[in-house]
N, C-alpha and C positions, 0 to 999 in steps of 0.2 A: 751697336756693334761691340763683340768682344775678341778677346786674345789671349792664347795663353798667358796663364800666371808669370812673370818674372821673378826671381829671385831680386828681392828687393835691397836695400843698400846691406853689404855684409859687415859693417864695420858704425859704429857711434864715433863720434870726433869726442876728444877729452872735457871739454867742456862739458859738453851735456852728461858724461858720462860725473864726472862730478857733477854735477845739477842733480842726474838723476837717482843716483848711489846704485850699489849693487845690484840692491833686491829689485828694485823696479828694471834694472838694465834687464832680469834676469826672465821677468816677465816678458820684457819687449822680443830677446831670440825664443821664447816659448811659444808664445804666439804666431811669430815668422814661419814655425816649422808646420802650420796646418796647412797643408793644401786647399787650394782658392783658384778662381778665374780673374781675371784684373779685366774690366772694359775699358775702352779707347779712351774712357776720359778719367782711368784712373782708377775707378771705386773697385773696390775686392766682393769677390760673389762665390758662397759656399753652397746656398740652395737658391733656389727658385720657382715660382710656378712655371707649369707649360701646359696647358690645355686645364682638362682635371685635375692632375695629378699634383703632385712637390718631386723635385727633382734635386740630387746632390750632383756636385764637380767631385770626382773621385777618379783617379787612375788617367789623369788627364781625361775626362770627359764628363759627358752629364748625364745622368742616369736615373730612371724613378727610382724613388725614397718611401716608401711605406712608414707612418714613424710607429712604434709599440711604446706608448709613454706611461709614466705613471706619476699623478699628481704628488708633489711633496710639500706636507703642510709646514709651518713654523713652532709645533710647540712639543712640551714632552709633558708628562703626567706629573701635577705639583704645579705647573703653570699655565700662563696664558700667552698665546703667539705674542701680544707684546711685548712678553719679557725678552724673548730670544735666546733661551737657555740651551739651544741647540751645539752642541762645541765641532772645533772644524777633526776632532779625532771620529765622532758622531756621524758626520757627513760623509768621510772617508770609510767607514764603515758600512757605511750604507750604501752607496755608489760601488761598492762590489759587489754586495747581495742582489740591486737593484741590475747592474751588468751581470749577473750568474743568471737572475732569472728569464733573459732574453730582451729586455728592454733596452730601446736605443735612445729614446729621448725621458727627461724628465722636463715637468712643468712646473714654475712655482708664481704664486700669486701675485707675490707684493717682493717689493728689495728684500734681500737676506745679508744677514752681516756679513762682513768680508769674509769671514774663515768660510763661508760656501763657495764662493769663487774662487780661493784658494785652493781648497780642495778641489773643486773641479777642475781647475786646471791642472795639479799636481797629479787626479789619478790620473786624468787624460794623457800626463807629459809620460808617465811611467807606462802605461798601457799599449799593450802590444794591442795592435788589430783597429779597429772600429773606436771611435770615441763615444762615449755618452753626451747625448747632446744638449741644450738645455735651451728651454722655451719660456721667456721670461715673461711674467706677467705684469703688468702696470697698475695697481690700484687707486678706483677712481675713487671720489667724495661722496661713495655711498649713502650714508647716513642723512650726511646734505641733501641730497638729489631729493630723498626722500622725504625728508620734511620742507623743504624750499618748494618742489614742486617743479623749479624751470631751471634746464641745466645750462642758460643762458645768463644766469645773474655771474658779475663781476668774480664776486669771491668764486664761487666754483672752478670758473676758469683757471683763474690764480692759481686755487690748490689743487688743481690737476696739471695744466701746465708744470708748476714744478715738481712733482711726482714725478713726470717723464725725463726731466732734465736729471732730477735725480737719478731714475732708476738705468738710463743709458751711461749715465757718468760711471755709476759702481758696476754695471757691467764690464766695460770697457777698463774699467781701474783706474778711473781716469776724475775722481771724487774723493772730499772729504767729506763728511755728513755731519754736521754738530749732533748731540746727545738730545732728542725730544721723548718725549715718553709716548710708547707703543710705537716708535721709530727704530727702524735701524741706523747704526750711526758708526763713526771710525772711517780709517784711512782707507778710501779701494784704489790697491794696486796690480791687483792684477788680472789681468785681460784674459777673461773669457768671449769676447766679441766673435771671437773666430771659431768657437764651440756654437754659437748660436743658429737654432735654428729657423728661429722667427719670434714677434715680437704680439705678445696677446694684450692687448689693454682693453681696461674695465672690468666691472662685477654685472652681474647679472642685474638688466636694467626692470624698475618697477614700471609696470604698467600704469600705472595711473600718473605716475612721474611722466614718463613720455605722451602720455595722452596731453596732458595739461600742458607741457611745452610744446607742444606741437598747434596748440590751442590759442596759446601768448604770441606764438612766433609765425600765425600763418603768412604773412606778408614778406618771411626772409629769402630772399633770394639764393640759390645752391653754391653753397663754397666751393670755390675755385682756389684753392692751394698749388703750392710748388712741387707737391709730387702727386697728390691725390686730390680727388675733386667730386663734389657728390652733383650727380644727373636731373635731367628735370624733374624726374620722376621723385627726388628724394624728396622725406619730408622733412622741416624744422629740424626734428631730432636727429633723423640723418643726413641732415649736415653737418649739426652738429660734429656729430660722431667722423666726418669727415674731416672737419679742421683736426680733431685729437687724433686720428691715425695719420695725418699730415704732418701733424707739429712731429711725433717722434719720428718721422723717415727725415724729418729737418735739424732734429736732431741728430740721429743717426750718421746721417752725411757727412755731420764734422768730422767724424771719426774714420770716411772714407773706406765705411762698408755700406752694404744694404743688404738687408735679410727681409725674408717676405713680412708682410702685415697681416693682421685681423683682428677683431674686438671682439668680445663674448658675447654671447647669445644664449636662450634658452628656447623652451619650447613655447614656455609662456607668450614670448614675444615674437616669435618667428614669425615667417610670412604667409605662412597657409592657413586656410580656413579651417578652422575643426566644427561643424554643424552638432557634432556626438557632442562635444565640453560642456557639461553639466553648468558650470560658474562662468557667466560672463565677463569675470574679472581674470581668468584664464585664456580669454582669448578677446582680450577686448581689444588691443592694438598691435600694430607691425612692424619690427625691424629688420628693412630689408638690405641686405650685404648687395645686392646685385644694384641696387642706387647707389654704390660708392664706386668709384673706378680709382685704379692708378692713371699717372700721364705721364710722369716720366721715373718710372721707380722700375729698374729691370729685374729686381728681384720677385716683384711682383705681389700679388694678393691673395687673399682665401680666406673663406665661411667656415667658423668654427660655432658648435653649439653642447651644449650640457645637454643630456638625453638620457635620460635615467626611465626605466621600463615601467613603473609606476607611479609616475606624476607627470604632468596634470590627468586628473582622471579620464581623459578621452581616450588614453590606453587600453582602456574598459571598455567606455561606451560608445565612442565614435565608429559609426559601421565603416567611413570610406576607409581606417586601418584594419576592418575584418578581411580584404580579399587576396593575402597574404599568405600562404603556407611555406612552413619551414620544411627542411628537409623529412621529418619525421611526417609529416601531412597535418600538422599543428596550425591553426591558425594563429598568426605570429602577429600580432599588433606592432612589435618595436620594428619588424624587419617591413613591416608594412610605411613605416613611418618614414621609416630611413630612404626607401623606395623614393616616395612624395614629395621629402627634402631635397633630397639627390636632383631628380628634374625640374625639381625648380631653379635650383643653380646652374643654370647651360654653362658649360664651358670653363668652368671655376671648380678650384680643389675646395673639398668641404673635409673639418674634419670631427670626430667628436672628440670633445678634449676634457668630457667629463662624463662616465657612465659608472656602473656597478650597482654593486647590493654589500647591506653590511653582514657580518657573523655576527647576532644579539638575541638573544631573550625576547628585546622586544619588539616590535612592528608598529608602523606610523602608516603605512598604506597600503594595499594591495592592489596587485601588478596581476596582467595576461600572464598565464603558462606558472602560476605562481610565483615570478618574478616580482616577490614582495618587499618593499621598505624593512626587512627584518624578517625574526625568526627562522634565519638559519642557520644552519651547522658551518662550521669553517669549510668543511669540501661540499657543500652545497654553496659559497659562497663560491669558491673557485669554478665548480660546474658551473653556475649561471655568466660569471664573470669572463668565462671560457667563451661561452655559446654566444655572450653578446658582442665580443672582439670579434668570433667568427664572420658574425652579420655583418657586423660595418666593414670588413673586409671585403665580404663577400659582394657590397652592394656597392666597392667601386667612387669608397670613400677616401682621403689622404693621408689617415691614419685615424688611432683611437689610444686616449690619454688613460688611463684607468684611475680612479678616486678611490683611495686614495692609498700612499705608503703606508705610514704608522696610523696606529690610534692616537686618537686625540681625543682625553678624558674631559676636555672643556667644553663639549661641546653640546648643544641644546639641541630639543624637538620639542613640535609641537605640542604632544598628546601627555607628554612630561615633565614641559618645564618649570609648570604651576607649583608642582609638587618638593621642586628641588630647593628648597630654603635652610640660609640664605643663598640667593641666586650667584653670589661672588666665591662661593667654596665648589662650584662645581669639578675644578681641575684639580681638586684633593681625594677624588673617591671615583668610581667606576660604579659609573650604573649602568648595568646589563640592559635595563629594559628603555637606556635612549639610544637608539640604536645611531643616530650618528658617530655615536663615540666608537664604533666598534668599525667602521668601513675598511679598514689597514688589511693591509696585506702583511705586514710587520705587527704581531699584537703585544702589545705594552701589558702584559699579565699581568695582577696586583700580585704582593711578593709570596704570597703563599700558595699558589696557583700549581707550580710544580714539585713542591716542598710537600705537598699536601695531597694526594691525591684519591680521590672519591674512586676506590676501587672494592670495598668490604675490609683492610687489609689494615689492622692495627699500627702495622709494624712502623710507619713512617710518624704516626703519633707517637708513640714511644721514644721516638729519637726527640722528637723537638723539646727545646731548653725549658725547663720546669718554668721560669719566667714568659716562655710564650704560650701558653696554655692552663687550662684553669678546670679541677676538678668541681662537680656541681651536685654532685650526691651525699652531701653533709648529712642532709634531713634521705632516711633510708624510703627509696620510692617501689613500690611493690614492683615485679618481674623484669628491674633492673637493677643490675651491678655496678657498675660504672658510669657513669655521665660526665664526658668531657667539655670543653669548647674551648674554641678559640675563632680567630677574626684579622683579617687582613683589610685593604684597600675595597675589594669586592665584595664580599661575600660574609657571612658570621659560617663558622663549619662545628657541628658537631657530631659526638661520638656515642653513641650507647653501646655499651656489653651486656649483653640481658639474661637473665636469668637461665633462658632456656633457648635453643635456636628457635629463629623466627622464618616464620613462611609466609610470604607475603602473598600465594595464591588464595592460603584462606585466614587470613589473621590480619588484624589490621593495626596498625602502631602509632598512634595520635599522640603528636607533640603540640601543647598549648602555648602561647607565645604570650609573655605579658609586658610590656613597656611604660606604659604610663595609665595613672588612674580612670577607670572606665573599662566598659569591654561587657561582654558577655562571661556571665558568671551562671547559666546555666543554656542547655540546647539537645539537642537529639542525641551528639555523638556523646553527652556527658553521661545521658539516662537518669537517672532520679540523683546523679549525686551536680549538689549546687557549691560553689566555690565564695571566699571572704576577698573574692579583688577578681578583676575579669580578665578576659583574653582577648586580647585585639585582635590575634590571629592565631591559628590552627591548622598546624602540617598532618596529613593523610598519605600515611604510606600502605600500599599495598596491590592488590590488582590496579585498581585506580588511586593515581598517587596526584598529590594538589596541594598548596597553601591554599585557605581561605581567610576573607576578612569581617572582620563583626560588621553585622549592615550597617548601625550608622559610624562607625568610622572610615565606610568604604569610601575615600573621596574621590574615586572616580565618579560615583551614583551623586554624591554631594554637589560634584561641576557641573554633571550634564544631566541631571535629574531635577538635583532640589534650586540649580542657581538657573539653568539655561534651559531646563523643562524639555529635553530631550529624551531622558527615560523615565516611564511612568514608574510612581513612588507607589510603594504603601506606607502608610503612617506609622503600621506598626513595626514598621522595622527600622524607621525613622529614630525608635527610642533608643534611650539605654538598657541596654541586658533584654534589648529583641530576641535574644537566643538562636537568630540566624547567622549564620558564618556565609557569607556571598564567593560567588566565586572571583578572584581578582582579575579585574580587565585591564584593558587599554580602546581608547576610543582608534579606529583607524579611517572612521569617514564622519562629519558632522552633518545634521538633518540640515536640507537645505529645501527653502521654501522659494515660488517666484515673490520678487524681482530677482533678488540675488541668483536665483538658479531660472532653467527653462522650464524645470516642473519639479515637482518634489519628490526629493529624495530623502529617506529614514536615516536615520541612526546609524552608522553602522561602528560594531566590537566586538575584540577578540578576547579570550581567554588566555591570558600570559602564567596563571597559575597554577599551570599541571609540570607535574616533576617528572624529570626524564631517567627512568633506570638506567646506568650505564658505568662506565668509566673514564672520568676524567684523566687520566694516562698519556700523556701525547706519545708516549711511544708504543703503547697497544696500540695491534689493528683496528682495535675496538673500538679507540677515540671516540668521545661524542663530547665536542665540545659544550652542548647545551646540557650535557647530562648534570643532573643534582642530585643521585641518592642510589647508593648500593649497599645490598645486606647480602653477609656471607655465614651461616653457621651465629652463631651469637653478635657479631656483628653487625650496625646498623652506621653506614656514615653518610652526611648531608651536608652540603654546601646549601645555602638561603643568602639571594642575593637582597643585600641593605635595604631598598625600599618596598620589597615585598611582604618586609616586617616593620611597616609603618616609617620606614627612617627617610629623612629630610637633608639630611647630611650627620654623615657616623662620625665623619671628622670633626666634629663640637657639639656631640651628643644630641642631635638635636633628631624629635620625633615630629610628627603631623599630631596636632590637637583636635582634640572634639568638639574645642569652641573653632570658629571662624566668624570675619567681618563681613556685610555683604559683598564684599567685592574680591575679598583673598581671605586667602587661607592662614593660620597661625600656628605655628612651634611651641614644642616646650621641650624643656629639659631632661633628657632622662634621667632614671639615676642608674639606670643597666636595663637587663635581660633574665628574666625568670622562664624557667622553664619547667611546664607540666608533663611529664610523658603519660599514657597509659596503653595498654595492649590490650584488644578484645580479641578474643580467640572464634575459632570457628561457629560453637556456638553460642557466641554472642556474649561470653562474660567475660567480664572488664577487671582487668588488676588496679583501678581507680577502688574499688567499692562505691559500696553507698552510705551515705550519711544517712546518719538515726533525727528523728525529728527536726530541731533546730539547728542542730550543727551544720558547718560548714567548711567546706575542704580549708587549709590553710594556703593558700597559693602566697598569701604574703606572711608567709613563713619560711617559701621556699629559699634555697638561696640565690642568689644574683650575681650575676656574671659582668664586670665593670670593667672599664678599662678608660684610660687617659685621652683629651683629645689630641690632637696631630695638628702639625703646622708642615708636616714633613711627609712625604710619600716615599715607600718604597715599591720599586718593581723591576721585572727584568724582560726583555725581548725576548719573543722566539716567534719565529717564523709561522704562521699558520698552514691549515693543510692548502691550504688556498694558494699558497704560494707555488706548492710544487705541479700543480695542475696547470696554474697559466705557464709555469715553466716551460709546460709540455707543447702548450696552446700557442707559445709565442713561437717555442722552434719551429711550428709545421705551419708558420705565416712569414713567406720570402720576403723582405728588406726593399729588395730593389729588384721588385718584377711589376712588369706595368701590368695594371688587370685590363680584362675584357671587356670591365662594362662599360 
């Protein structure tokens, strides 16, 4: 039973109020002032489930709650979430942009230092209307789980257990943290408990982890806890999983609230059969939410899962999500899925608390409806990001979390991370083509991004300070005047002024690229003239605009060719100075054979090398974020993002080598950046020339473009286009309307 909220004691006796100093007295009346339901025995209640849906107490009553969230990571560019470099003027920054864009709730993974709580209470306390809500995540012993195998051993418990103690104490403000490293730590005093809108614990559990504990533990009997208790039906692992959503409503309790429960999920692990799932390590085991029950928890429970529209591959291949069409008469595989989820939870709020697509260069998988791991443009990220809020709307879900706010430049992919050494500088440089790094709705631009911009248009080179840029035409290069460059966080950018206007419908403008010893030092586009040092890679601008890479430095073809015999080689392009320039890939599917698979599946890659005409401008309508290269009249400017020119990390000079071990790959040092340009005109002749007998071009004569490494990043925020679309997307999704389905 419950009963309206009372105004609860108005007044602190002197004592405690010395006990408790100002600042905390000050939190305890901020707190007082959110509206709540009190039950008969006490405990305070802000949401709750009721049937399907989540419900808020608002205006004296209870009413559905739709939540519009969006994931908030812990790091900034220059670091890793461990450091916690986040400042509470940061957070308050962003919790208005995050409340302008129409979002009510935010999610976050793991504890955040106090100045988050701080700030969220202080905007909450100054904010007129609706508060921003916050969905606190619990992180489990990830790493453990996964190499332990059974999430029943002692220590696990241990250090999950107190993760929760933890992260309920700093909620609540009601915790000191000692200083551990990749920990947050400090004094939490203030009480966001009553912003909360429910409590997510876990990371996305391994399948084979859960297999094998469920394997160790078939003879455990279902835990019976004091608020939650897992069914006959559950198995080992979810019961587990029931004591740990039990311990924090046990927790919780002290503090004499209750907010609903749920633990994370993916699709990996979920409870439906996928027959289409190519890898049976994608759908080898089941975590079902409907084996856990509350008993005596009035706030209640709910299914949340990570759903992202192109992984696991059953997106693709599973026909039972082909019988789905979208509004457009599309056959919709994600809206298909969500369908399938949905009736498997009777009676329970499901919600997704993790979808999206990033804005990148590069691509890791491909999705139904091209809802790809990558390669899109910032308002192709919002369009799809738009369309898939829609659906879980539409399908009569409890809400949808979106992943994520900022970029986070530390962050790895599969198809990528081989190439990124050393693997601990990754949160020093921006690479385009890992597209995790790009999911934000907030983009962390490297600092020359809007200082610089790729429109034909001198003029903004001109201004920058003689010290950030570097003239490259010492040695005079035929039907060029000028040769600039320069290089930020992202990108190396350069400048040609040529001799004559250039037209790219029939003239073609080949810039050679040389980094370290090797390369191709003769090839088709060079024609009879051969060079004294080679080109690891080679930009084509024109009708069809590309980087390419000399074959054998190509170490994509090196990984899944010459190591894992995935693309057939030829030998001869296997050598040195093969004369072939390849086109740059990315792998986005790997050959899968049975056992591992149901039947075999090829190779599959994309082409990440072609150049996008356009204008980097965010304030043109033009905008294309993916664009690299516009010529206007004698003008020719080009953004090249770092690893599409061999680089390993820009930030300590370091290139991808021609040598490798069998097993990885090796760096070397550069000592800069040479660059060849030459023009071929309509019919076919080349401001290169040609070399007379023995001679050979001088490329290591050319000059070199250097620069110092970095311990330090610069960048700055701005909003992507993707922000103002879900803007649009979250206003025409009501809050608190109960759906139909």
């Amino acid at each position: 039973m419950e009963r309206k909220k009372k105004s609860r004691a108005g007044w602190i006796s002197l004592s405690l109020l010395m006990v408790l100093g100002i600042s905390a007295l000050w939190w305890y009346w901020d707190a007082d002032r959110v509206e709540s339901m009190e039950t008969t025995t006490g405990v305070q209640l802000k949401f709750r489930t009721s049937g399907d849906h989540i419900e808020i107490y608002q205006n004296q009553k209870w009413q559905p709650f739709f939540a519009k969230g969006v994931n908030l990571g812990a790091s900034l560019p220059g670091h890793y979430p461990g450091e916690l470099p986040i400042t509470k003027e940061d957070y308050t920054r962003w919790f208005a942009m995050i409340d302008e864009m129409g979002a009510n709730v935010i999610r976050v993974y793991t504890i955040h230092p106090p100045a988050f709580y701080e700030a969220l209470v202080d905007y909450n306390r100054k904010k007129a209307g609706d508060p921003l809500y916050l969905m606190q995540g619990i992180w489990s012993p990830e790493e453990l789980l996964i190499e332990k195998k059974d999430a029943y051993l002692p220590e696990i418990r241990e250090q999950f257990h107190q993760e929760i103690r933890d992260a309920v104490g700093a909620v609540y403000g009601d915790i000191t943290l000692p200083e551990k490293p990749g920990k947050a730590s400090g004094k939490y005093r203030a009480n966001a408990g009553p912003y909360l809108i429910g409590w997510h614990t876990g990371t996305e559990w391994d399948p084979v982890m859960v297999q094998k504990t469920n394997q160790l533990h078939k003879q455990t009997k279902p835990y019976q806890g004091a608020h939650f208790q897992a069914t006959s039906k559950a198995s080992p692992f979810e019961s587990w999983l029931a004591e740990v959503v039990d311990t924090v409503a046990q927790e919780e309790s002290k503090q004499g609230w209750q907010h609903p429960m749920t633990f994370t999920n993916w699709v990996t692990t979920d409870p439906l059969s996928h027959p289409g799932e190519p890898i049976y390590h994608e759908d080898l085991v089941s975590v079902d939410p409907t084996h856990i029950e509350p008993t005596k928890w009035d706030a209640g429970y709910f299914a949340s899962y990570h759903v992202y529209p192109y992984y696991p591959d059953l997106f693709r291949y599973d026909t039972n999500l082909q019988k789905v069409k979208n509004d457009a008469g599309q056959i919709d595989t994600y809206k298909g899925y969500l369908r399938l989820l949905k009736a498997h939870h009777k009676n329970m709020p499901i919600m997704v608390t993790e979808f999206g697509v990033p804005a990148s260069l590069g691509t890791a998988h491909l999705g139904n409806l091209g809802r790809n791991q990558g390669g899109h443009t910032e308002a192709e990220q919002g369009e799809i990001d738009a369309a898939l809020m829609k659906e879980i709307h539409e399908e009569g879900y409890a809400g949808g979390i979106l992943f994520v706010w900022q970029d986070e430049w530390f962050k790895k992919t599969w198809n990528t991370m081989r190439f990124e050494l050393p693997e601990d500088r990754r949160s020093f440089w921006l690479n385009v083509l890992t597209n995790e790094s790009l999911f934000g709705i907030l983009g962390m631009h490297p600092n020359k991004e809007d200082v610089l911009s790729i429109d034909g248009d001198r003029a903004d080179w001109d201004k920058l300070a003689p010290e950030d840029k570097k003239r490259i035409d010492d040695v005079k290069i035929p039907g060029v005047d000028e040769l600039w460059m320069t290089h930020d966080e992202g990108y190396v950018y350069i400048l040609a002024q040529l001799q004559k206007e250039f037209h790219p419908e029939s003239e073609k403008l080949y810039i050679g690229v040389d980094t370290t010893p090797g390369g191709n030092k003769h090839g088709p586009q060079l024609a009879s003239t051969k060079l004294d040092e080679g080109l690891e890679t080679l930009i084509q601008l024109g009708k069809e605009s590309d980087i390419r890479i000399a074959s054998n430095y190509d170490f994509h073809t090196r990984l899944y060719g010459k190591r894992y015999g995935m693309i057939k080689l030829k030998e001869s392009e296997m050598k040195d100075d093969s004369g072939v320039f390849s086109p740059w890939k990315l792998a986005v599917g790997l050959e899968m054979d049975p056992p591992d698979s149901k039947q075999y599946y090829p190779m599959e890659e994309v082409v990440v090398g072609n150049l996008i005409r356009g204008t980097t401008d965010s304030n043109d309508p033009a905008y294309n974020s993916l664009a690299s290269w516009q010529a206007k009249g004698k003008i020719v400017e080009l953004r090249i993002p770092w690893m599409l020119l061999g680089f390993t990390d820009p930030s300590s000079l370091q290139v991808m080598s021609y040598r490798e071990e069998p097993k990885a790959f090796l760096t070397e040092t550069t000592k800069g950046i040479r660059l060849l340009p030459w023009i071929v005109d309509e019919k076919g002749q080349s401001t290169i020339g040609n070399t007379q007998g023995d001679a050979l071009y001088p490329v290591s004569k050319l000059p070199m473009y250097t620069w110092p490494t970095w311990e330090q990043v610069g960048y700055h925020e701005r909003k992507k286009q993707s922000y103002s679309i879900l803007k649009k997307a979250f206003s025409e999704i009501e809050t608190s309307t109960a759906t139909d389905k």
